[in-house]
PAZAPA-4460 file (N, C-alpha, C; in steps of 0.05 Angstrom, whole numbers, plus 32768, in hexadecimal, padded with zeros to 4 digits):
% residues 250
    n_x    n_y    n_z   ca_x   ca_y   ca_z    c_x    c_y    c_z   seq   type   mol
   8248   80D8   80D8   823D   80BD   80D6   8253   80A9   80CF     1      X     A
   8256   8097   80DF   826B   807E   80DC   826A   8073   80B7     2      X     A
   8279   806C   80AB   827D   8065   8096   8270   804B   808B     3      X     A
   8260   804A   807A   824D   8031   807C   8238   8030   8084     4      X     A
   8228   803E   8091   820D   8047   809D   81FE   8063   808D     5      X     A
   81EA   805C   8083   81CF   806D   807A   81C2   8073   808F     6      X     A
   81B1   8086   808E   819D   808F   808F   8183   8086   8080     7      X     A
   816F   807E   808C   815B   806A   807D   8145   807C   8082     8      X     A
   812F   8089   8076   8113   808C   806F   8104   807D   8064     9      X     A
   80F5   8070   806C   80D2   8067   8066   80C2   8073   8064    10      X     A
   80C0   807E   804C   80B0   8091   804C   808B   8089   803F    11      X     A
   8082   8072   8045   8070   8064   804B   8067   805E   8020    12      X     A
   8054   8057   801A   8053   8053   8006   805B   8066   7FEB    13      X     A
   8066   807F   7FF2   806C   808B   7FD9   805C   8098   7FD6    14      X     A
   8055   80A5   7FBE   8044   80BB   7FB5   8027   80AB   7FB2    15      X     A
   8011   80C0   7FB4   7FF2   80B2   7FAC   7FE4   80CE   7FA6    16      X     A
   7FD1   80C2   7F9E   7FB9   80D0   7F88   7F9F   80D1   7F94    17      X     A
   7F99   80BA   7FA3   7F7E   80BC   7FAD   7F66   80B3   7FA2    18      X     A
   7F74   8099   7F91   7F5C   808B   7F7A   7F63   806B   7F88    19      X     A
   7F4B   8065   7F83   7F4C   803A   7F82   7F46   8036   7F65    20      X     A
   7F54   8020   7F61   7F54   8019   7F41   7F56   8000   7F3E    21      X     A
   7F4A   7FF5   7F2C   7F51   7FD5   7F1B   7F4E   7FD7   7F05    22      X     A
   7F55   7FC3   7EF7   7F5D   7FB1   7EDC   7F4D   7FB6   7ECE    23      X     A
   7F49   7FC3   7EB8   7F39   7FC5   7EAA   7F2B   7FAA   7E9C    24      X     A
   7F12   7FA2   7E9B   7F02   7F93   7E8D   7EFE   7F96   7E69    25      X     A
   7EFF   7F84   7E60   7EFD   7F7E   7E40   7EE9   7F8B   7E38    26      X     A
   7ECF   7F8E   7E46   7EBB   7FA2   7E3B   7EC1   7FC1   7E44    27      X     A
   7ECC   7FC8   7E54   7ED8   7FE1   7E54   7EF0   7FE5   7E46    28      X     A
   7F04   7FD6   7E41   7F0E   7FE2   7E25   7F06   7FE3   7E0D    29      X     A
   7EED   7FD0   7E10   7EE1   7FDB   7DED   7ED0   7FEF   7DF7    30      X     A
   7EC2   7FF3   7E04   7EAB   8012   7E0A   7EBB   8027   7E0A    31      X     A
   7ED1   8022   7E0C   7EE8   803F   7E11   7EED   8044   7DF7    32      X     A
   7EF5   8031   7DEA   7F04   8034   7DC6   7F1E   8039   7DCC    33      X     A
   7F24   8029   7DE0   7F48   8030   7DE5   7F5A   8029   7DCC    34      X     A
   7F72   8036   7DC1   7F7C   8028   7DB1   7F91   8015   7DB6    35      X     A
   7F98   8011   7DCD   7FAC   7FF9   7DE1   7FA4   7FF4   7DF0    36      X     A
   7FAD   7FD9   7DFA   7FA4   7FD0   7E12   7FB2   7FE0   7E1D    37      X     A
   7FA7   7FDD   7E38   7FB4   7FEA   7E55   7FA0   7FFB   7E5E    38      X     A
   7FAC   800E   7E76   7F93   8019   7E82   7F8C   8013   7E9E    39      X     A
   7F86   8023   7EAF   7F76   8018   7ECE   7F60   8025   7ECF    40      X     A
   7F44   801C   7ED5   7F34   8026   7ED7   7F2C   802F   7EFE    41      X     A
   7F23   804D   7EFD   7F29   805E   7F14   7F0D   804D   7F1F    42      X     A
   7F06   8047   7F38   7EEF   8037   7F51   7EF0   8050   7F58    43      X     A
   7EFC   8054   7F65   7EF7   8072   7F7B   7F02   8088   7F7C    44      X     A
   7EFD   80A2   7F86   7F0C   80BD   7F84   7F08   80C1   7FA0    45      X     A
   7F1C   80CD   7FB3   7F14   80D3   7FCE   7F11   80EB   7FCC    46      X     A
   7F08   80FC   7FDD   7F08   8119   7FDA   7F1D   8126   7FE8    47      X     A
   7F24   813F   7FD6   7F41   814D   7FE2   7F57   8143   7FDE    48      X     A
   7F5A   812F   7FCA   7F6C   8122   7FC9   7F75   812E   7FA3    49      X     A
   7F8F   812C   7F9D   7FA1   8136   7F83   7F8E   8128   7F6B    50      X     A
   7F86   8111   7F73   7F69   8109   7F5C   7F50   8118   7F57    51      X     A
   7F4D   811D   7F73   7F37   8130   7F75   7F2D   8144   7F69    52      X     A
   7F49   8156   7F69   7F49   8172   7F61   7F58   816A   7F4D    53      X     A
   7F5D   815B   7F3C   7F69   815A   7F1D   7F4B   814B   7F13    54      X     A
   7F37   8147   7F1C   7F1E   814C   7F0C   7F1B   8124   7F06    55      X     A
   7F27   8117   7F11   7F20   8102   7F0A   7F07   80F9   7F16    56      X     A
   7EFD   80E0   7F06   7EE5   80DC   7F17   7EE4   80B9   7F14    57      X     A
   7ED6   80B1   7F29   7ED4   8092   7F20   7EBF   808C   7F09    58      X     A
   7ECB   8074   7F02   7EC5   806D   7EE7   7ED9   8076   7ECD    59      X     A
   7EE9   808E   7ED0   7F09   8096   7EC3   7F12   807D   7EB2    60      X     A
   7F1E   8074   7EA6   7F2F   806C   7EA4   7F51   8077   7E96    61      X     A
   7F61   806F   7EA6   7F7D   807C   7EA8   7F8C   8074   7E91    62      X     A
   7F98   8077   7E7E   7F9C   806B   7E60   7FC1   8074   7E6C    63      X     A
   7FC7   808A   7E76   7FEB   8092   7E7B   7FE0   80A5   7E8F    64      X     A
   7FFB   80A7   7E9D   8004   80B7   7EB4   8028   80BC   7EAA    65      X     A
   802A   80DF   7EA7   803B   80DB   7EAD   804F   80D6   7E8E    66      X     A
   8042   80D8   7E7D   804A   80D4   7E63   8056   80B4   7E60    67      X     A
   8048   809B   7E66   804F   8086   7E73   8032   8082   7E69    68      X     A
   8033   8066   7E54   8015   8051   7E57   8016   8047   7E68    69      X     A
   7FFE   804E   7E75   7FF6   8038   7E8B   7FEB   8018   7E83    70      X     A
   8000   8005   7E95   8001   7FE4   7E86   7FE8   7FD7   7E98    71      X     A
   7FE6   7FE2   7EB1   7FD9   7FCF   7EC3   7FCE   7FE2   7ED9    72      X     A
   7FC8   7FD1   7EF1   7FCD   7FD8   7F0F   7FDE   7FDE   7F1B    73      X     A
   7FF1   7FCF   7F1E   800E   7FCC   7F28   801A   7FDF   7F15    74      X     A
   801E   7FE1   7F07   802C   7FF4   7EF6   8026   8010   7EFE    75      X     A
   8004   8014   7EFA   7FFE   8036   7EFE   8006   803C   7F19    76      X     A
   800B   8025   7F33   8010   8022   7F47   8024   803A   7F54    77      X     A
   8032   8024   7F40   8062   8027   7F3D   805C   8047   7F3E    78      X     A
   804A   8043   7F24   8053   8067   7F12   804B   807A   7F26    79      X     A
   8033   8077   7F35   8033   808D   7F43   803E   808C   7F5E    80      X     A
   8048   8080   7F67   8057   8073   7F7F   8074   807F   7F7F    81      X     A
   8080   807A   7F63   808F   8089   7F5B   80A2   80A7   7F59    82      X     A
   8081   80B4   7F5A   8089   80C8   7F4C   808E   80DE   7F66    83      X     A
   8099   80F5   7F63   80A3   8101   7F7F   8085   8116   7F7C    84      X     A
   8084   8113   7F9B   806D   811D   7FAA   806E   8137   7F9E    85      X     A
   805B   8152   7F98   805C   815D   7F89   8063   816C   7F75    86      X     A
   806A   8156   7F68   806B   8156   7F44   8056   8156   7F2E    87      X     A
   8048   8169   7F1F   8037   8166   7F13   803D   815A   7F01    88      X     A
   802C   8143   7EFB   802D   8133   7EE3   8017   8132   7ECC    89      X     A
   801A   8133   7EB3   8002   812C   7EA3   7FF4   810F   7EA6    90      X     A
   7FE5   8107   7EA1   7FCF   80F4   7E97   7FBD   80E9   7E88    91      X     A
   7FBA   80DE   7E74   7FB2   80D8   7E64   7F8D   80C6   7E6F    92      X     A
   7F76   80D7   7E70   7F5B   80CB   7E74   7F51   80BB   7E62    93      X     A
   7F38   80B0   7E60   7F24   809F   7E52   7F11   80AB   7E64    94      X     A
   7EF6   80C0   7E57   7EE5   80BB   7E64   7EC9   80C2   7E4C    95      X     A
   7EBF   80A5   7E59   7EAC   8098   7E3C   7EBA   808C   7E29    96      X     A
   7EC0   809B   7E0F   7ECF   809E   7DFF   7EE4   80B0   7DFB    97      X     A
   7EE2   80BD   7E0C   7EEA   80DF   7E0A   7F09   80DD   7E0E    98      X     A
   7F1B   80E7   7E04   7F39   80E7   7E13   7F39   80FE   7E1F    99      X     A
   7F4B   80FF   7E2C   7F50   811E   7E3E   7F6C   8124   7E4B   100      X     A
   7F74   8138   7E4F   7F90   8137   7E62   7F8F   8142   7E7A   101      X     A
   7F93   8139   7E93   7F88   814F   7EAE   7FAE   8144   7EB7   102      X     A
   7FB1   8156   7EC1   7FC3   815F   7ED4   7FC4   8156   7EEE   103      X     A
   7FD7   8146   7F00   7FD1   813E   7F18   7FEB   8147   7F2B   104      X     A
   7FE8   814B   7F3F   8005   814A   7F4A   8000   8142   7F6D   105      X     A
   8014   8122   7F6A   800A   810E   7F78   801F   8122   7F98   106      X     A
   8012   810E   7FB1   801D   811A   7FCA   802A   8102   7FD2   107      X     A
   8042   810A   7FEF   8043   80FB   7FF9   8027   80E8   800E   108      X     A
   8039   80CA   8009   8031   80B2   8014   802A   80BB   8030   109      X     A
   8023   80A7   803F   8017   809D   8050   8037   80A6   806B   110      X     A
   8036   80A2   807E   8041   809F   8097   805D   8091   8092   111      X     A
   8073   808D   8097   8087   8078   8090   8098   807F   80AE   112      X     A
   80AC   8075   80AB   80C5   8070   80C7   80E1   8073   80BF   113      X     A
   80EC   807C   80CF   8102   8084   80D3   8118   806A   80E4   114      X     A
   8127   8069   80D8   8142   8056   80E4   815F   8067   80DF   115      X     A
   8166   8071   80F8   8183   8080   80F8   819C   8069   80F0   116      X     A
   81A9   8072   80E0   81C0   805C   80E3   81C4   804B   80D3   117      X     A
   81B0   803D   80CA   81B3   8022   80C0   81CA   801A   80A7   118      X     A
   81D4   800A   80B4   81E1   8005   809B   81D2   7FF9   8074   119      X     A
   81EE   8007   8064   81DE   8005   804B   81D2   7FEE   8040   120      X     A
   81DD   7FDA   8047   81D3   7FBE   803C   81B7   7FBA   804F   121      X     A
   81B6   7FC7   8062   8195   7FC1   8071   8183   7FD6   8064   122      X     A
   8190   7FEC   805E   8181   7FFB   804E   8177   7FF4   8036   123      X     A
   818C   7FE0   802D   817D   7FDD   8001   816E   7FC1   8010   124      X     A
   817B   7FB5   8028   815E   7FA1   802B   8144   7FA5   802B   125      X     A
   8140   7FB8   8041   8129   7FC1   8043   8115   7FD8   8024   126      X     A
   8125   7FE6   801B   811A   7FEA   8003   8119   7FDB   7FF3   127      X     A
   8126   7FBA   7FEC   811C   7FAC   7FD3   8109   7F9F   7FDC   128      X     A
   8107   7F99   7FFE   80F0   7F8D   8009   80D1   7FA4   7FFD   129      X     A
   80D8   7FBA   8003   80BA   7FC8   8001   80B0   7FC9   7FEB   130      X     A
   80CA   7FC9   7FD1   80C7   7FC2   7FAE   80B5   7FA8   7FA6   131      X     A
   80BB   7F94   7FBA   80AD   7F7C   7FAB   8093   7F72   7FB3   132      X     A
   8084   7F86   7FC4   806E   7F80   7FD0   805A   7F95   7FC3   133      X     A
   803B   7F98   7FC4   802D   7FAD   7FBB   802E   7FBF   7FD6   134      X     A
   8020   7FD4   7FCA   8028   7FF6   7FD8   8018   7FF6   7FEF   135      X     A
   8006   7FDF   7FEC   7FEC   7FE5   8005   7FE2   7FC7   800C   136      X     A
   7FE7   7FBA   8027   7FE9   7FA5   8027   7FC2   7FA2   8031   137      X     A
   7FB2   7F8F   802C   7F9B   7F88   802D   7F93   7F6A   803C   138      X     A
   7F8C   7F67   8056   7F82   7F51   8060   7F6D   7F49   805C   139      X     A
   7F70   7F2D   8044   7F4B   7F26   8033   7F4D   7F11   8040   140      X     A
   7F2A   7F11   803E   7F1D   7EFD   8053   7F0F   7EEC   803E   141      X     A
   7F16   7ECE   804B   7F06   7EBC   803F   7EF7   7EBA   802E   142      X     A
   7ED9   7ECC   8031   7ECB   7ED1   801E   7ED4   7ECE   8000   143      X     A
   7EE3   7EE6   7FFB   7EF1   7EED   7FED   7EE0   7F04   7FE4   144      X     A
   7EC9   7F0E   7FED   7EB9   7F1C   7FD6   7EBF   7F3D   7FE7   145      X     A
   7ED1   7F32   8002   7ECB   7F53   8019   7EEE   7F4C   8020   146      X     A
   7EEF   7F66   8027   7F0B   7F6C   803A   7F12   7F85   8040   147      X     A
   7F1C   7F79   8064   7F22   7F97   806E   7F37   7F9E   8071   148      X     A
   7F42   7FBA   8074   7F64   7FC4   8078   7F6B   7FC4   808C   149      X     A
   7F80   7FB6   8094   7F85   7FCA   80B8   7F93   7FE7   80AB   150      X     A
   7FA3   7FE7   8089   7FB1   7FFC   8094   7FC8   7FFC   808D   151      X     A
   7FD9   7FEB   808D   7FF8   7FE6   808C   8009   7FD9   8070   152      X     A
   801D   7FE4   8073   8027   7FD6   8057   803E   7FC8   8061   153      X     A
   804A   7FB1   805B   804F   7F9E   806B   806B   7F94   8058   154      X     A
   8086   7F8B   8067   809D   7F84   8053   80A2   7F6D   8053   155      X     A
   80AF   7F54   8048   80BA   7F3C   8050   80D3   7F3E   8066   156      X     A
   80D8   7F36   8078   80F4   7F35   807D   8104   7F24   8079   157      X     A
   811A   7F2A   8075   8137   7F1A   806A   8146   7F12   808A   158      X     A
   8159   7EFE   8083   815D   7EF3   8098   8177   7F14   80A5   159      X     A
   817B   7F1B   8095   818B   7F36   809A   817D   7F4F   80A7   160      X     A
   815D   7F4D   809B   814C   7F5B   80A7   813F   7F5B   80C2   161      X     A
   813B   7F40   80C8   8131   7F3A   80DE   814D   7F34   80F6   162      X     A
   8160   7F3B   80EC   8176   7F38   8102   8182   7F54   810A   163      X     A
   817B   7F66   80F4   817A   7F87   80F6   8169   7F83   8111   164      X     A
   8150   7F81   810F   8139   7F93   8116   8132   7F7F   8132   165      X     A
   8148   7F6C   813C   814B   7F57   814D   8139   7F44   814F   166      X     A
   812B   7F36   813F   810F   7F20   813E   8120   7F0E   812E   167      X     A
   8113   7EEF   8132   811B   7EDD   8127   8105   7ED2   8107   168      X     A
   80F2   7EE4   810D   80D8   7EE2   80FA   80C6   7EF4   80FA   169      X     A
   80B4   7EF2   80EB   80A1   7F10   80E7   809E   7F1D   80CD   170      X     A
   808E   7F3B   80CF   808C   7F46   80B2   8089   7F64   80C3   171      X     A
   809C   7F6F   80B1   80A5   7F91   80AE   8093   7F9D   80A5   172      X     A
   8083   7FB3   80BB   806D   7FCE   80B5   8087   7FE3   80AA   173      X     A
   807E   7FE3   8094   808C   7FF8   808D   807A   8010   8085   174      X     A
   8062   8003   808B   8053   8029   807F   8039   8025   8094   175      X     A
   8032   803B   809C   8013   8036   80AD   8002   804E   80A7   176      X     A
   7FE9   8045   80A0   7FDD   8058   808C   7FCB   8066   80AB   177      X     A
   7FC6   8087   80A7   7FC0   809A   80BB   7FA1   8093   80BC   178      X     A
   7F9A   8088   80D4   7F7F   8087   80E1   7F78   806D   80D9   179      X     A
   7F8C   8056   80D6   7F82   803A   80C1   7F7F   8035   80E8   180      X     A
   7F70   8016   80EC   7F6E   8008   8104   7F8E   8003   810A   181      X     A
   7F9D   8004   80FA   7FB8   7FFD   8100   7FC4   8015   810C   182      X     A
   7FBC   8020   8101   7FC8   8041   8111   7FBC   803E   812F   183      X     A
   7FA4   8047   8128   7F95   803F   814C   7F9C   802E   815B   184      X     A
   7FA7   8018   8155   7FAF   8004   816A   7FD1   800F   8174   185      X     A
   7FDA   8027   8162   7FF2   8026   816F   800B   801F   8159   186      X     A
   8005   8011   8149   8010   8001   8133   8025   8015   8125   187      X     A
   803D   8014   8125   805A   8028   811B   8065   8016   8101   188      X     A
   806B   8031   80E5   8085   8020   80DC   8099   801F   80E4   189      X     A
   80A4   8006   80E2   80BC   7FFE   80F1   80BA   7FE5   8102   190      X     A
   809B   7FE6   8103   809A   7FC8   811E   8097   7FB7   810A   191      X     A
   80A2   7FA6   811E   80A1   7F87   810E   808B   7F72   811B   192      X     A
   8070   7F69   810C   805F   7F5A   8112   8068   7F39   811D   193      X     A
   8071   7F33   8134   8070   7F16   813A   8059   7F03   813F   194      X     A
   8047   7F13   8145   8034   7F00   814E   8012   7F0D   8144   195      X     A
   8000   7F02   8139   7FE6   7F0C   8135   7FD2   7EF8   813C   196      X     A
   7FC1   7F05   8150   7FA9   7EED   8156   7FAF   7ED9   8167   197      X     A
   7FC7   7ED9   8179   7FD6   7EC0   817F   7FDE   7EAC   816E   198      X     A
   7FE4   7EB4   814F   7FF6   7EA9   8139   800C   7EB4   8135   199      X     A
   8021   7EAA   813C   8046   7EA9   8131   8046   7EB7   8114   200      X     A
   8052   7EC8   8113   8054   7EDC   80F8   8075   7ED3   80ED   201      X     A
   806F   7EBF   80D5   8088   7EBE   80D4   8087   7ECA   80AE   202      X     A
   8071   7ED2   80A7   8078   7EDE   8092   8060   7EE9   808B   203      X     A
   805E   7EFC   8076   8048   7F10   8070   802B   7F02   806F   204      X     A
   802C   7EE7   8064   800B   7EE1   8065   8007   7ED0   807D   205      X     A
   8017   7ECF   8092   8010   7EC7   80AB   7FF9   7EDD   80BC   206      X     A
   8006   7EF9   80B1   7FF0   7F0C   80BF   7FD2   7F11   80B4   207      X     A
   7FD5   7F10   8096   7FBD   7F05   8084   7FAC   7EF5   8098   208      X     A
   7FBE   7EDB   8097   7FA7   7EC3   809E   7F98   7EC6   80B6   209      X     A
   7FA9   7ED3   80CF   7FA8   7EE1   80EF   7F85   7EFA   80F0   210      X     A
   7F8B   7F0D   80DD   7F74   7F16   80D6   7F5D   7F0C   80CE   211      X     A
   7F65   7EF6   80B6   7F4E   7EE8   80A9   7F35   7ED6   80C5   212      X     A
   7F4C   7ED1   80DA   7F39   7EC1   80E9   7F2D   7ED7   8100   213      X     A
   7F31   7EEE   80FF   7F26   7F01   8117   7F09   7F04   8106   214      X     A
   7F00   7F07   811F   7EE0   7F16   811C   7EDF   7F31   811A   215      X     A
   7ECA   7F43   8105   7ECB   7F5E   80FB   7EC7   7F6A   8122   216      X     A
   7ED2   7F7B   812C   7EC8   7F8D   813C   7EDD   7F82   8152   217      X     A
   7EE3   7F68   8158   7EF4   7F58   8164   7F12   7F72   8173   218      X     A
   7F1B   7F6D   8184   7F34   7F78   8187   7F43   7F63   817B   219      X     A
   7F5D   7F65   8171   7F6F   7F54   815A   7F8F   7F5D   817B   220      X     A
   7F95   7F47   817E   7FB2   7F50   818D   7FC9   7F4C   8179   221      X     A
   7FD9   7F5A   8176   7FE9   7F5F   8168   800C   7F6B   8178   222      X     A
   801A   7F4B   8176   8034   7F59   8183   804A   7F5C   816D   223      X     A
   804F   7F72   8175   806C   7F7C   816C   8081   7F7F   8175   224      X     A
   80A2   7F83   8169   80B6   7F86   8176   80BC   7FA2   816A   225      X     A
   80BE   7FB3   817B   80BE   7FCD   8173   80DF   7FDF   8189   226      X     A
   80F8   7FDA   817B   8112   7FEB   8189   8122   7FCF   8192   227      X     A
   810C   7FB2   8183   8121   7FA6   8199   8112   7F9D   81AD   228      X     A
   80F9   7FA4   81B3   80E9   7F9A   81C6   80C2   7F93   81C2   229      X     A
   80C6   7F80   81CF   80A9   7F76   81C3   808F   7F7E   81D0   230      X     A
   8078   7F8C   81BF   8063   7F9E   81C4   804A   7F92   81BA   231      X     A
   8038   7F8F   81CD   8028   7F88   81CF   800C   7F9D   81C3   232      X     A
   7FFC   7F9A   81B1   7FEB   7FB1   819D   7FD2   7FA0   81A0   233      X     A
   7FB6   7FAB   81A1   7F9D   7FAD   8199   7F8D   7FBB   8180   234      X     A
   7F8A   7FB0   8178   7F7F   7FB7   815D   7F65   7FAF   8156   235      X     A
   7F4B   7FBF   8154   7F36   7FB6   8147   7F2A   7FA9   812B   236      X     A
   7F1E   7F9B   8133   7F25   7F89   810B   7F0D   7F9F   8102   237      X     A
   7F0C   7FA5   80E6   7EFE   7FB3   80D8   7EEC   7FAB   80D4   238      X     A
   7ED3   7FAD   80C7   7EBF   7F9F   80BE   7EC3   7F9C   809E   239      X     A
   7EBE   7F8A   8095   7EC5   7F7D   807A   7EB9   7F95   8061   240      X     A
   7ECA   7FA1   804E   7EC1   7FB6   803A   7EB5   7FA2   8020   241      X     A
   7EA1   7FA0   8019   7E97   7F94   800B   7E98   7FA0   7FEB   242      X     A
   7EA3   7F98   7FD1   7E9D   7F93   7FBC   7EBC   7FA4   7FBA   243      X     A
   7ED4   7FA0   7FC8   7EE6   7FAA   7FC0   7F06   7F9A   7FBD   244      X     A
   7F01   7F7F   7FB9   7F15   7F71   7FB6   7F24   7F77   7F9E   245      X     A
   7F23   7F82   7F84   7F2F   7F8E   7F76   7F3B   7FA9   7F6F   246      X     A
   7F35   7FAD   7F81   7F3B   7FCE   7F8C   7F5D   7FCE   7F91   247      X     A
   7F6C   7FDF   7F8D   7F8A   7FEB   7F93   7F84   800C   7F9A   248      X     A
   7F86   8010   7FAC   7F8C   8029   7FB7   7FA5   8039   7FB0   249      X     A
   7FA1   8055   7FA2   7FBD   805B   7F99   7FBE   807D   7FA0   250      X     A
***
């Protein structure tokens, strides 16, 4: 390998558990008897998933992972995002009142992409890009009270980025979650979103807004530049998930 050039993996969001979680409420830290703030409280358990079978259940609340207080969302996020795909870690429960310790040992992420070559400075671009965004990008609609996924986790590009990946504007798929509408349409990490809806993608909430105006069931056109060349994608809009705008998927 020429001197100066990496080898780049995307290895899509990192480790996960297979729980949705939010912010714990003021009356659930007093019904708990927590003795610190902090904490995420578990929305959902999928089945078969490292949550699953470490016995969690919704309604949980997560007090540490990991020998690590849990501060927030974003935090329990990091931590298990973090941590290398099977590693068992401890955890610290809330359930009722009850403390508990269950054992988890998180898997790898989602789908990611491969780039031969790249040089290193495109490489720490693109990883400080995937650092400053959340792990699971979410297209909310108007309402505000519903929103659906296509699927994808999505990067800013830098003017270094978008001259890598040959576009003059746009936003970097860097992760595409298996069987999301984004997958089905075809949708790769590595492409770069120019255009959504017949709206100019010149930065991450340009594709937001592109979704926000499609109709649920709608085909969504969606072009990409994918090697260097521009690709034309179909995508079905989802139908709107109702009562989950606080939700983080982890």
């Amino acid at each position: 390998m020429p001197p100066g050039l990496d080898r780049l993996m995307l290895q899509g969001p990192g480790s996960e558990i297979g729980v949705s979680v939010r912010e714990l409420r003021a009356e659930e830290v007093s019904g708990a008897k927590l003795e610190q703030p902090g904490g995420v409280f578990v929305q959902d358990v999928q089945e078969g998933t490292p949550a699953a079978r470490a016995g969690l259940r919704s309604g949980d609340i997560i007090a540490s992972f990991d020998g690590e207080r849990v501060r927030g969302v974003r935090h329990f996020s990091r931590l298990v995002l973090e941590t290398p795909p099977g590693r068992t870690v401890s955890s610290v429960i809330v359930r009722g009142t009850e403390r508990q310790t269950i054992q988890m040992t998180p898997e790898a992420g989602r789908q990611g992409a491969f780039f031969p070559d790249v040089g290193r400075e495109i490489g720490r671009e693109i990883e400080r890009g995937m650092r400053a965004i959340p792990r699971d990008f979410d297209f909310e609609f108007p309402n505000r009270t519903s929103r659906a996924r296509l699927g994808v986790t999505l990067t800013p590009l830098t003017d270094q980025l978008a001259s890598y990946f040959g576009v003059k504007d746009g936003a970097l798929v860097s992760a595409v979650e298996l069987d999301s509408p984004a997958a089905q349409a075809g949708v790769r990490a590595g492409d770069v979103i120019t255009a959504i809806g017949g709206r100019t993608v010149g930065e991450v909430a340009d594709v937001m807004a592109g979704i926000r105006e499609a109709a649920p069931g709608s085909a969504l056109e969606i072009r990409v530049v994918r090697d260097k060349k521009e690709t034309i994608l179909k995508a079905t809009v989802p139908d709107r998930r109702p009562g989950t705008r606080d939700r983080i998927p982890v």
